[in-house]
BADO-276986 format. One record per atom (N, C-alpha, C): residue in three letters; x, y, z. Coordinates in steps of 0.001 Angstrom, whole numbers, plus 500000, padded with zeros to 6 digits. Layout:
% residues N
ALAXYZ...
//
This chain:
% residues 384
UNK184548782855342378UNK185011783291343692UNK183984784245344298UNK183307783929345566UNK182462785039346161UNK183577786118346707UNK182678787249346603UNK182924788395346696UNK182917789197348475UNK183944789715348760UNK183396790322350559UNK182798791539350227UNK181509791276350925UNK180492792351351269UNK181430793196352187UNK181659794365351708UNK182314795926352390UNK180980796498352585UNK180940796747353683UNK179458797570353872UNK179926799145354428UNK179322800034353393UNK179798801594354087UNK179224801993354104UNK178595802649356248UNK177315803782356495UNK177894805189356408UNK177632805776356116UNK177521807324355654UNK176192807960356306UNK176231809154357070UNK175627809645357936UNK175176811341357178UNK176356811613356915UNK176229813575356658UNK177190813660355271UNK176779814474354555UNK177376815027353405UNK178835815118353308UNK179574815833354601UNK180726815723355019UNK181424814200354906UNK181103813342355757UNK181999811821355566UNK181717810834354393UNK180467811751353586UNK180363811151352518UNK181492811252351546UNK181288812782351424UNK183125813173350713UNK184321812861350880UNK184340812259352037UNK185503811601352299UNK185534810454351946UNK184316809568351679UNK184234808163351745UNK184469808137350112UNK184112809128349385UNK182994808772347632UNK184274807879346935UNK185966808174347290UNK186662807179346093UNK186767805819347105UNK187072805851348026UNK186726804778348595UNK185473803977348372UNK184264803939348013UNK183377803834347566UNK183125803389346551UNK183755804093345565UNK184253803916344107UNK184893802930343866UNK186292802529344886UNK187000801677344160UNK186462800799344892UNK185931800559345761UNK185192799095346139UNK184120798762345234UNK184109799850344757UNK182358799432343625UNK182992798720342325UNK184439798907342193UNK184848798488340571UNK185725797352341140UNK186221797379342265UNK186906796005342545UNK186272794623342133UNK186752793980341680UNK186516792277341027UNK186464791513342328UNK187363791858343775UNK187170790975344560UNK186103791545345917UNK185662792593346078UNK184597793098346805UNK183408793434346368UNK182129793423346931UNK180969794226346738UNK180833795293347470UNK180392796356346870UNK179805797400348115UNK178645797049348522UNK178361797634349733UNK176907797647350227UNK176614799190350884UNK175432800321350672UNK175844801506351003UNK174163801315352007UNK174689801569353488UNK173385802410354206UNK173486804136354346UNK172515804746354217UNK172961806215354448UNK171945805754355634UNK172279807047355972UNK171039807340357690UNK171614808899357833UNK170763809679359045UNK171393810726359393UNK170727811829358724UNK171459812463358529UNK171504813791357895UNK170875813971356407UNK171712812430355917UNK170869812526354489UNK169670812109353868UNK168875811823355185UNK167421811393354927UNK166660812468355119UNK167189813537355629UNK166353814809356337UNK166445815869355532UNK164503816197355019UNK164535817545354307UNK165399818852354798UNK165406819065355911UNK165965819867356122UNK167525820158355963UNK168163819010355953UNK170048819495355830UNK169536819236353720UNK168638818867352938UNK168965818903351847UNK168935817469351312UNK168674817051352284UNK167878814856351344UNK169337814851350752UNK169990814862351644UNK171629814682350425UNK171918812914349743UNK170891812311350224UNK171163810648349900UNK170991810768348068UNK170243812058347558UNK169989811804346353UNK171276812181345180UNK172118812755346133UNK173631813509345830UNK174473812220345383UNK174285811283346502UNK174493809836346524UNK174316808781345017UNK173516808769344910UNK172102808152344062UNK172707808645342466UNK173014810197342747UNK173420810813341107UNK174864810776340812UNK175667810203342056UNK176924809979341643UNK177179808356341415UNK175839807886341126UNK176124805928340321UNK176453805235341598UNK175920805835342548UNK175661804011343662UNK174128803837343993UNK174309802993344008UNK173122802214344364UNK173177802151346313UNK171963802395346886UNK171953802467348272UNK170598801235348271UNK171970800141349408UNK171236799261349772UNK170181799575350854UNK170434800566351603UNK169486800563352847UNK169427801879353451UNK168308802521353912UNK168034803523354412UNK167910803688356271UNK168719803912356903UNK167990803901358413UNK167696805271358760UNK166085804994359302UNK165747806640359557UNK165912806444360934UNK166542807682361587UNK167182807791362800UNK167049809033363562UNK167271810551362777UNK167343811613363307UNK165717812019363450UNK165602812323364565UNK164670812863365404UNK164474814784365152UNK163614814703365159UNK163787816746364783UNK163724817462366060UNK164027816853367191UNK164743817770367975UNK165861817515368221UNK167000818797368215UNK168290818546368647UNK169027818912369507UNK168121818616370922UNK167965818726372060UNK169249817285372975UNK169790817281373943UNK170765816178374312UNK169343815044374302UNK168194815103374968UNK167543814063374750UNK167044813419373290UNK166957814744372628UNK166502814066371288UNK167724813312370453UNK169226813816370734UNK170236812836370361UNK170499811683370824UNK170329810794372090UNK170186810126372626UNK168781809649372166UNK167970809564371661UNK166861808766371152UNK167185808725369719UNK168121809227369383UNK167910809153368041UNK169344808479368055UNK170138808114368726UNK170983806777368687UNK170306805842369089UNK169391805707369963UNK168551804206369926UNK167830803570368823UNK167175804631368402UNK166631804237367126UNK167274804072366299UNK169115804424366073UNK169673804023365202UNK170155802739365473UNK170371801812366523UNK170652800670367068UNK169636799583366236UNK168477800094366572UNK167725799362366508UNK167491798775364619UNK167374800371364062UNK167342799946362901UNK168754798993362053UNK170143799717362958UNK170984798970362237UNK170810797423362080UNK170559796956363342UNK170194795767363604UNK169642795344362621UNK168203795572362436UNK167653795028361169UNK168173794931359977UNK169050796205359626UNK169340796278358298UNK170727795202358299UNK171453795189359402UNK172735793729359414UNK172042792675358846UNK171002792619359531UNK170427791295359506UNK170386790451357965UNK169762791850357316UNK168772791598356042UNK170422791673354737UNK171204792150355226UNK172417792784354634UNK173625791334354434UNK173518791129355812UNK174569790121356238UNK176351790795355618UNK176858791476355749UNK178128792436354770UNK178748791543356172UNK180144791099355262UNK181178790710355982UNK182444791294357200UNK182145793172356259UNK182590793870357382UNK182049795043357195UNK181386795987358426UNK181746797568358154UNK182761798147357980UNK182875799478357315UNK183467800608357322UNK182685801548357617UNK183357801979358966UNK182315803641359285UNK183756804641359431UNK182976805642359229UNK184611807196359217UNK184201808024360251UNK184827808699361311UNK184762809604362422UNK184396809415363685UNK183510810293363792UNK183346810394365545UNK181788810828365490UNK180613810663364595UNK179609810871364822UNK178533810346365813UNK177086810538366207UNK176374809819366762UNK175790808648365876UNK175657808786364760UNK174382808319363896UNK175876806311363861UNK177581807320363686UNK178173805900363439UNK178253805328364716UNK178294805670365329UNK178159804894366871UNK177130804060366802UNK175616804288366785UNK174866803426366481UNK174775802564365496UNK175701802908364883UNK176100801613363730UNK176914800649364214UNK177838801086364947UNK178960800285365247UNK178567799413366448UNK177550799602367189UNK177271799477368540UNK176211797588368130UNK175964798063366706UNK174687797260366369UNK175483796060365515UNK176628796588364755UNK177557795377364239UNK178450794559365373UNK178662795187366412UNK179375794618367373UNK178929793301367772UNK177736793656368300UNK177032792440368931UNK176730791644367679UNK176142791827366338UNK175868791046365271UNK177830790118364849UNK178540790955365537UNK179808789742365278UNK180042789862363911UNK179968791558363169UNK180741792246361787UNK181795793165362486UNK183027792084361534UNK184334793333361951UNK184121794454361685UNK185028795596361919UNK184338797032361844UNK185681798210361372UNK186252798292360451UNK187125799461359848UNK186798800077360350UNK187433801355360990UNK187059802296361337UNK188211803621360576UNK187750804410359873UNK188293805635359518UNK188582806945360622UNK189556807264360431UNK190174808558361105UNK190062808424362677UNK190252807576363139UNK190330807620365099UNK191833807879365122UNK191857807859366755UNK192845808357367025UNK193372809931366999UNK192534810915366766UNK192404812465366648UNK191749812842367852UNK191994813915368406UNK191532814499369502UNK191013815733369436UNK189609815810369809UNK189227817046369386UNK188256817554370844UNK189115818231371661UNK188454818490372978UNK187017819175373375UNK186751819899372298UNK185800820704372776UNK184224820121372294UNK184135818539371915UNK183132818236371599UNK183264816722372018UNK181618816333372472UNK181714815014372833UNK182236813662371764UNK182083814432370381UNK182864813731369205UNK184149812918369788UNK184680813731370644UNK186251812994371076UNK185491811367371759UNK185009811500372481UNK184582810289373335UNK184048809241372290UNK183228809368371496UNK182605808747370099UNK183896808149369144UNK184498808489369181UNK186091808245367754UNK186324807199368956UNK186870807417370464UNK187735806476370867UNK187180805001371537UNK185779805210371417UNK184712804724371974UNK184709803727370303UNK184539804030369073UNK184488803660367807UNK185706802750367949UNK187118803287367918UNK188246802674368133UNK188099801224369024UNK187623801421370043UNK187919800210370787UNK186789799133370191UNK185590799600369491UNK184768798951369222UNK185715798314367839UNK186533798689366771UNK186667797922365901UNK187533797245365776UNK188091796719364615UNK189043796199364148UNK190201796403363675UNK190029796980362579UNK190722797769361283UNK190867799212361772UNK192272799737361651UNK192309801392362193UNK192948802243360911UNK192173802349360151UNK192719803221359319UNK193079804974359574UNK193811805612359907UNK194602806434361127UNK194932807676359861UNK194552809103360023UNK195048809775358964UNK196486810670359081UNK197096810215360436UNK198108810588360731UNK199375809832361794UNK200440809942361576UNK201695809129362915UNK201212809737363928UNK200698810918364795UNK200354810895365931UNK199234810632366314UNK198262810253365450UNK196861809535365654UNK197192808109365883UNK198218807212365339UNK198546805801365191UNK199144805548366344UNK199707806559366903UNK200240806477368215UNK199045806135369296UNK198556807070369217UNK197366807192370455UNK196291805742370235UNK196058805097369043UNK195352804357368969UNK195765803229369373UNK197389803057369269UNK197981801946370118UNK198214802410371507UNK197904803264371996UNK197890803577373809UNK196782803214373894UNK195540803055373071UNK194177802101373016UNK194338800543373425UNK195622800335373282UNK195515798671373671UNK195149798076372001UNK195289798784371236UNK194754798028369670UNK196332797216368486UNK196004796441368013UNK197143795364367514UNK197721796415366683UNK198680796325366500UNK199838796995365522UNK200011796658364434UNK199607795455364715UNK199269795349362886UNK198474794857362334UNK197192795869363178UNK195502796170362446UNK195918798163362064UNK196876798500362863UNK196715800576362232UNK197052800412361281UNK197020801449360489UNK197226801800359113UNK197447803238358831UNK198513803883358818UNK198418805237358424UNK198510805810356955UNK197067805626356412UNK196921805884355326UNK196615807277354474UNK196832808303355453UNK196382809822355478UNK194761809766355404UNK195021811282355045UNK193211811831354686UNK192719811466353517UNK191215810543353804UNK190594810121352291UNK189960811563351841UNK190102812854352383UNK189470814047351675UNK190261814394350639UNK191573814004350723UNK192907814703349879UNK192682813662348617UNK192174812186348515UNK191978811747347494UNK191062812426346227UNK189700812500346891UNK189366813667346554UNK189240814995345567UNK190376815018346757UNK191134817092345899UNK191539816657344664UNK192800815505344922UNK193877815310343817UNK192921814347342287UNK191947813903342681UNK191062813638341821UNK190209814256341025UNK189421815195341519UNK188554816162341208UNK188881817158340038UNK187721817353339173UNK188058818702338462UNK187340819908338918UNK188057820453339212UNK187668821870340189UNK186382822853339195UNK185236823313339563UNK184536823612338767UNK185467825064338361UNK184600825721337287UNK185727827316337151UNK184755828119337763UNK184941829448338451UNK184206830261338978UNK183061830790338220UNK182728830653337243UNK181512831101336196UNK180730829786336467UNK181437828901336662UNK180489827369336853UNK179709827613337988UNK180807827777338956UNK179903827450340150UNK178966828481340602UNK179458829805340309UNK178453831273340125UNK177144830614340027UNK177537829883338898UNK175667829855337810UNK174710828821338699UNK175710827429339420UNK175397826332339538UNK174435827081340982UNK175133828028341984UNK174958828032343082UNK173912829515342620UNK173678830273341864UNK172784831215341730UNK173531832526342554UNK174663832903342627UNK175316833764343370UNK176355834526342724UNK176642835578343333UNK178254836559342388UNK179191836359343362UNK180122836004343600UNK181270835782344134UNK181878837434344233UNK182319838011345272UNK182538839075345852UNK183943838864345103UNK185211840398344899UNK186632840101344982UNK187397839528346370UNK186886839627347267UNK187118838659348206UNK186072838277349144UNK186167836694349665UNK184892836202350287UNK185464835299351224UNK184461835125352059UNK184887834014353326UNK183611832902353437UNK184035831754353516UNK183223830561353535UNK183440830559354927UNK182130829959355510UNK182669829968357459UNK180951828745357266UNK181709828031357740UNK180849826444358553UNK181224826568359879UNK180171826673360720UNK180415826461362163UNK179171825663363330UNK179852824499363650UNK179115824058364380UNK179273824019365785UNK178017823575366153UNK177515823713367719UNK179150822909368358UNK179236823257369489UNK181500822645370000UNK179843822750371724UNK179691821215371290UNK178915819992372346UNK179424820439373950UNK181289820591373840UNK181428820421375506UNK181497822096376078UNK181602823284374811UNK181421824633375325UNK180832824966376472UNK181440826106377067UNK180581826627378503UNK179736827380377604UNK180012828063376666UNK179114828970376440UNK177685828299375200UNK176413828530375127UNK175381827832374743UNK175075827928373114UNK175161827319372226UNK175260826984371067UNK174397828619370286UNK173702829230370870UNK173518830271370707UNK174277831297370973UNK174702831212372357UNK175867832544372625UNK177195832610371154UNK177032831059370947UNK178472830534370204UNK178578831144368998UNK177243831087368068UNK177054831318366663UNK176820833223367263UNK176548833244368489UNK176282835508368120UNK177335835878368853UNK178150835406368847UNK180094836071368923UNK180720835526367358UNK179966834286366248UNK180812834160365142UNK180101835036364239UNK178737835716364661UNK177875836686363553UNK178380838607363933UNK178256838523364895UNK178793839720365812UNK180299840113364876UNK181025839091365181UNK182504839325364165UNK182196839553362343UNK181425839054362446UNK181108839027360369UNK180235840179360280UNK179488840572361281UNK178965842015360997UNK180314843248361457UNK181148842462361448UNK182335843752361811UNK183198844246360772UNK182983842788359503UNK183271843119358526UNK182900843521357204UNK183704843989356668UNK183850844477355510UNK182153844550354449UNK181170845021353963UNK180171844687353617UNK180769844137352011UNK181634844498351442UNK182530844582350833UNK182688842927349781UNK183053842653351258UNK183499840940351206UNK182239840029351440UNK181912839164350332UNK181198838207350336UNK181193836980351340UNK180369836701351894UNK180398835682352981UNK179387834452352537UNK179850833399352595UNK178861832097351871UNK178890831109353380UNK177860830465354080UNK177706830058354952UNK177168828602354278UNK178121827920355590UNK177084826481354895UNK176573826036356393UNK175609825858356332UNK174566824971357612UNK175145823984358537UNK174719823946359743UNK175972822860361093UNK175521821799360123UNK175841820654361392UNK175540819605361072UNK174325819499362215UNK173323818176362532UNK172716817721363398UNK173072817471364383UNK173302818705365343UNK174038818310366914UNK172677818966367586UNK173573818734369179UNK173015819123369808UNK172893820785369513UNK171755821579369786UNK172041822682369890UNK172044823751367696UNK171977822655367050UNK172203822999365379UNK171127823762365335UNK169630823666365579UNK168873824095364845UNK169062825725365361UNK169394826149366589UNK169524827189366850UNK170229828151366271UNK171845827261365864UNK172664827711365219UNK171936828338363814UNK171170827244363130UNK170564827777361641UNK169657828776361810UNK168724828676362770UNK167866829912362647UNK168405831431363035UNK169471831803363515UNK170313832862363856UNK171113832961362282UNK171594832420361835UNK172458832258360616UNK171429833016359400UNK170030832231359474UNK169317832700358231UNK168732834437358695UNK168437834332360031UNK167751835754360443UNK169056836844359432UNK170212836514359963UNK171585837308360145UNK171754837678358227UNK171116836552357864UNK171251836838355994UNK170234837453355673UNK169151837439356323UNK167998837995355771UNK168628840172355770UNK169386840344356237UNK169395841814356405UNK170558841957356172UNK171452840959355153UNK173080841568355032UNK173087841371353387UNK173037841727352168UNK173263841774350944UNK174225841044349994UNK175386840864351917UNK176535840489350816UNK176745838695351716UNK175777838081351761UNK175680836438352704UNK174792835958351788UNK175484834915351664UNK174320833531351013UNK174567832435352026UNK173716831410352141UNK173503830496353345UNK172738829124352272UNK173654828114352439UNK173385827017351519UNK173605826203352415UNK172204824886352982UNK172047823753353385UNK173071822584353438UNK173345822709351920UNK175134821816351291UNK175334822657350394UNK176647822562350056UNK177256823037348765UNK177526821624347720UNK177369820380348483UNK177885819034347979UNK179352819499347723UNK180037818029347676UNK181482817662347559UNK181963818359346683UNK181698818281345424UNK182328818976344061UNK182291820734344282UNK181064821308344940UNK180876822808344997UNK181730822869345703UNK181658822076346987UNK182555822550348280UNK183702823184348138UNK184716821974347579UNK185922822179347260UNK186013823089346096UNK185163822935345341UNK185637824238344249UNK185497825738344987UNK184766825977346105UNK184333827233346600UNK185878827199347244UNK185986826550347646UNK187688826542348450UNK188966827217347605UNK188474826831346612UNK189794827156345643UNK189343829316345581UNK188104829395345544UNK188140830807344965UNK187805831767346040UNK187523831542347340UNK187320832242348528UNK189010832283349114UNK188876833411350077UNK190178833491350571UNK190323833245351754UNK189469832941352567UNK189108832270353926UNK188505831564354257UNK188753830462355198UNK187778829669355645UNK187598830424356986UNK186451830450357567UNK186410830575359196UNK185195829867359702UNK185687829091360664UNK184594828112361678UNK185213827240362457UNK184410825888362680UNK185356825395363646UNK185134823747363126UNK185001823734361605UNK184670822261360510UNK186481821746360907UNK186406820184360708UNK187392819606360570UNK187440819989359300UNK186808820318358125UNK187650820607357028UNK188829821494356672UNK188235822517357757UNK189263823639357887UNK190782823136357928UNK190787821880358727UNK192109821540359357UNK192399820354358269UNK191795819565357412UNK191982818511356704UNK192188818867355194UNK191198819427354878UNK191174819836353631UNK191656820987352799UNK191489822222353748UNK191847823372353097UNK193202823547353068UNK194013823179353913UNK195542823708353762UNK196126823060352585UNK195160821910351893UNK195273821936350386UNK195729822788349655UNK195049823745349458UNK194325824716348511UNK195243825937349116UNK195948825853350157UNK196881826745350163UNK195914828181350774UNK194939827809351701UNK194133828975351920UNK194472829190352982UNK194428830203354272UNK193994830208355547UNK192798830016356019UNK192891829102357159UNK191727828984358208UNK191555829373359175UNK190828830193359545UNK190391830808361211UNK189663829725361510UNK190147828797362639UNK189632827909363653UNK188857828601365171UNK187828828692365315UNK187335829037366400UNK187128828093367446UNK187187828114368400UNK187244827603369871UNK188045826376369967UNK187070825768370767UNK188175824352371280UNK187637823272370250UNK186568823113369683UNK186098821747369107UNK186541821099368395UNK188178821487367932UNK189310821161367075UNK190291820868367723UNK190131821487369368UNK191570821605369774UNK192233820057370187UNK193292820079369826UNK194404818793369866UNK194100817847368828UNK193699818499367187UNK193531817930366075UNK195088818767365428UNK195980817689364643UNK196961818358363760UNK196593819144362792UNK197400820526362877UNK197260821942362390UNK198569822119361672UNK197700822260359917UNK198773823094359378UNK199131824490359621UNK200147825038358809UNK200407826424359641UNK199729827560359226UNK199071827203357956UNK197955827583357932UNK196255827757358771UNK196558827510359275UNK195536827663360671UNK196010828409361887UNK194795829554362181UNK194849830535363134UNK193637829978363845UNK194337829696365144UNK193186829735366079UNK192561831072367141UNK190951831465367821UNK191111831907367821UNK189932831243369113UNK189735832083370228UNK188132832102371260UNK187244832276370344UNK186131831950371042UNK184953832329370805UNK184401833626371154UNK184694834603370798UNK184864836101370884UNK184894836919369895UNK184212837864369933UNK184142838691368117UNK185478839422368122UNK185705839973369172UNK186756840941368972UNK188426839506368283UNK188209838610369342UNK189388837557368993UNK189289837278367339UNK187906837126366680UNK187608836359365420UNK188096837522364349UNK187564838889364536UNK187709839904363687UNK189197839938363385UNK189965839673364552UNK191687839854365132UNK191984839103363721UNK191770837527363856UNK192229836268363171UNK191729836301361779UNK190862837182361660UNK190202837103359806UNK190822837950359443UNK191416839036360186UNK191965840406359256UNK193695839747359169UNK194071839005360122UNK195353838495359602UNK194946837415358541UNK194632836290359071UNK193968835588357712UNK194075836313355989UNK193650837413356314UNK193636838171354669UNK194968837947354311UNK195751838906355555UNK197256838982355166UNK198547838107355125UNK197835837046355455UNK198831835350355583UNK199203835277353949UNK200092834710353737UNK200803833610352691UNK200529832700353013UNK199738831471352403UNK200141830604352607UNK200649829518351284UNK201246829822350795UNK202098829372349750UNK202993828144349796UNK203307828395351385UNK204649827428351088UNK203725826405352321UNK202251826450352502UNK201325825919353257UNK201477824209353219UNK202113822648354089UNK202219821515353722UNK200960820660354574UNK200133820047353864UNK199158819198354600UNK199580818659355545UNK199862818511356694UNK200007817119357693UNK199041816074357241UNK198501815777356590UNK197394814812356229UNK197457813945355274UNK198855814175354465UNK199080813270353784UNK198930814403352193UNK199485813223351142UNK199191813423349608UNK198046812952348686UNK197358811953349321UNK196290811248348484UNK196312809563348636UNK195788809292347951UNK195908807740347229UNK195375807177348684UNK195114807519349838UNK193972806907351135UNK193451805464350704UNK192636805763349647UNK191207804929348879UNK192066803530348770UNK192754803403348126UNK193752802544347593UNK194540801660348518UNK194981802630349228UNK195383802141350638UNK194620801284351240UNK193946801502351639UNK192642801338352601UNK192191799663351623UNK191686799475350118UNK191161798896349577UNK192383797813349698UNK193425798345349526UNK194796797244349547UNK194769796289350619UNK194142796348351723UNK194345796031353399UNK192900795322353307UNK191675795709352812UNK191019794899352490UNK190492793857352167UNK191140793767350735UNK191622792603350123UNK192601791689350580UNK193832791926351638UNK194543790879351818UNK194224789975352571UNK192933790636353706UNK192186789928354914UNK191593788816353912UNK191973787589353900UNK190446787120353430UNK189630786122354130UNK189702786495355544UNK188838786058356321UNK188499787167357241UNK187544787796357676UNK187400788917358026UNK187249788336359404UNK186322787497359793UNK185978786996361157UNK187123786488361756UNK188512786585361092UNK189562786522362377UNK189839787379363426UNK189414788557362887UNK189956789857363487UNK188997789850364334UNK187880789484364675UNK186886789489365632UNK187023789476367296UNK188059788174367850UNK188451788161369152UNK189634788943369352UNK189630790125370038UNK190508790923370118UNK191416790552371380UNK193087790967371465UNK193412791139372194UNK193961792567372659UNK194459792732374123UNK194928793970374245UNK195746793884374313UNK196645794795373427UNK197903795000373571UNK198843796119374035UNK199355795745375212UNK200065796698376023UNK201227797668375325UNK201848798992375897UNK202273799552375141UNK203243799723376236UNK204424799674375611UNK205762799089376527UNK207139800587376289
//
């Protein structure tokens, strides 16, 4: 019996972690092959060549597309989705995979999706249907949505909105968050592990804060990151602060070079490129805050039973556990939301995102298609 080529692009360290059991169980399935392109983020010395993170967790990467441009300027993102067009193209070609799977609202998957479209590969799409206002990301997810097939949805009010898309009802899938597979999988490193692994002392209390450039802000990806440094110099010297690096947006590199100046003269900041999947989440378990404005904040951590300070809009109208404090982009607002943050419970904290088992899900719906090129001529379907 031939096997369906599942083809999964992976862009940034982030949707990799979400993707890795999904990944997994397509790699051990008897009735699929994987096929893995990275592009993005993880080809670039600078976020940390994370494709090799890839590589040491036992997959094999069929194809590389180099795409990101080293300026991250609106023009240099926009050339660096053409060039991702272009290369996808080739790599369909040479690939031939029966369907994609891409996850989010990035640039690098857009040019993936843009390049299977016309090549006439159905297209899974992970997590649409989320709304996240303060970044052009929103336009990219729903823009992804209409481009695919398959809607794998990590929530009932995301499944909603994707059928106000005009998309078949029975292509959604509300299979939760593939990050929570993940969690419930994982063995959490112990704090002496990750101390040693990451070269650092873990403070008695510390705050992890990822914050990226929020694309549709009035205020300029610089003003953004010296109202979230302004607030962390307000605190505590006390409390350990571990920073992890944007992603490749518009406006990132600015963000990083303010971030490293800001560590170079504070004793108690470390600033790591990635932490990778396994650190990540283990840093989650032993810090007592998250603060930034990462979808992990809102997906992953209310796991772990932590609080998150959410800053600005680039989240806003994404489902929030109650564990999440939102706050402006303002030091005085952020200082407000971290000093409650300390003093939250969140104990009796419930994911909106689901319990786990995503991967499975997802692989289940897979396998029952076994003609993928049906799903190809779409209709629209009205919502009554």
């Amino acid at each position: 019996m031939n096997k369906s080529r599942v083809c999964v692009v992976t862009g940034t360290r982030a949707d990799y972690g979400l993707l890795y059991w999904l990944m997994k169980g397509i790699q051990t399935d008897k009735e699929l092959e994987l096929q893995i392109i990275v592009t993005g983020m993880h080809l670039s010395p600078e976020f940390g060549l994370t494709y090799k993170m890839i590589e040491e967790d036992g997959f094999i990467i069929d194809e590389k597309v180099e795409m990101l441009l080293s300026s991250d300027t609106a023009v240099g993102i926009a050339k660096s989705i053409g060039l991702g067009v272009i290369g996808f193209a080739d790599t369909f070609e040479r690939l031939k995979p029966d369907i994609l799977v891409v996850l989010g609202d990035r640039y690098e998957i857009l040019a993936a999706a843009q390049a299977a479209m016309v090549a006439k590969i159905p297209i899974a799409h992970i997590a649409g249907g989320d709304t996240t206002e303060g970044a052009f990301d929103e336009a990219i997810r729903h823009s992804l949505t209409k481009m695919s097939h398959l809607h794998f949805v990590t929530n009932e009010a995301s499944l909603k909105r994707v059928r106000q898309l005009g998309e078949n009802p029975k292509c959604i899938f509300n299979v939760g968050s593939p990050g929570i597979d993940f969690i419930n999988k994982m063995k959490i490193m112990s704090k002496e592990s990750l101390e040693d692994s990451l070269k650092i002392k873990l403070q008695k209390k510390n705050i992890l804060v990822t914050f990226h450039p929020s694309t549709l802000d009035r205020l300029t990806p610089k003003e953004q990151i010296g109202e979230v440094l302004d607030a962390i110099d307000l605190i505590d010297e006390n409390i350990g602060i571990i920073f992890t690096k944007p992603n490749a947006d518009n406006g990132g590199h600015t963000i990083i070079e303010k971030i490293e100046l800001f560590a170079k003269r504070k004793s108690n900041v470390n600033v790591f490129s990635s932490l990778g999947q396994i650190r990540y989440l283990s840093m989650l378990k032993y810090v007592d805050v998250v603060v930034g404005n990462s979808s992990s904040g809102l997906y992953e951590v209310p796991s772990f039973k932590k609080p998150t300070v959410n800053i600005g809009d680039r989240q806003k109208g994404r489902l929030q556990a109650s564990s999440v404090i939102g706050c402006a982009v303002n030091k005085i607002a952020i200082v407000k939301a971290i000093n409650k943050a300390f003093a939250m419970d969140c104990s009796n904290t419930v994911n909106p995102y689901g319990n786990g088992k995503s991967s499975e899900k997802m692989i289940s719906v897979l396998k029952e298609l076994k003609d993928y090129t049906d799903l190809l001529q779409k209709h629209f379907f009205e919502v009554k």
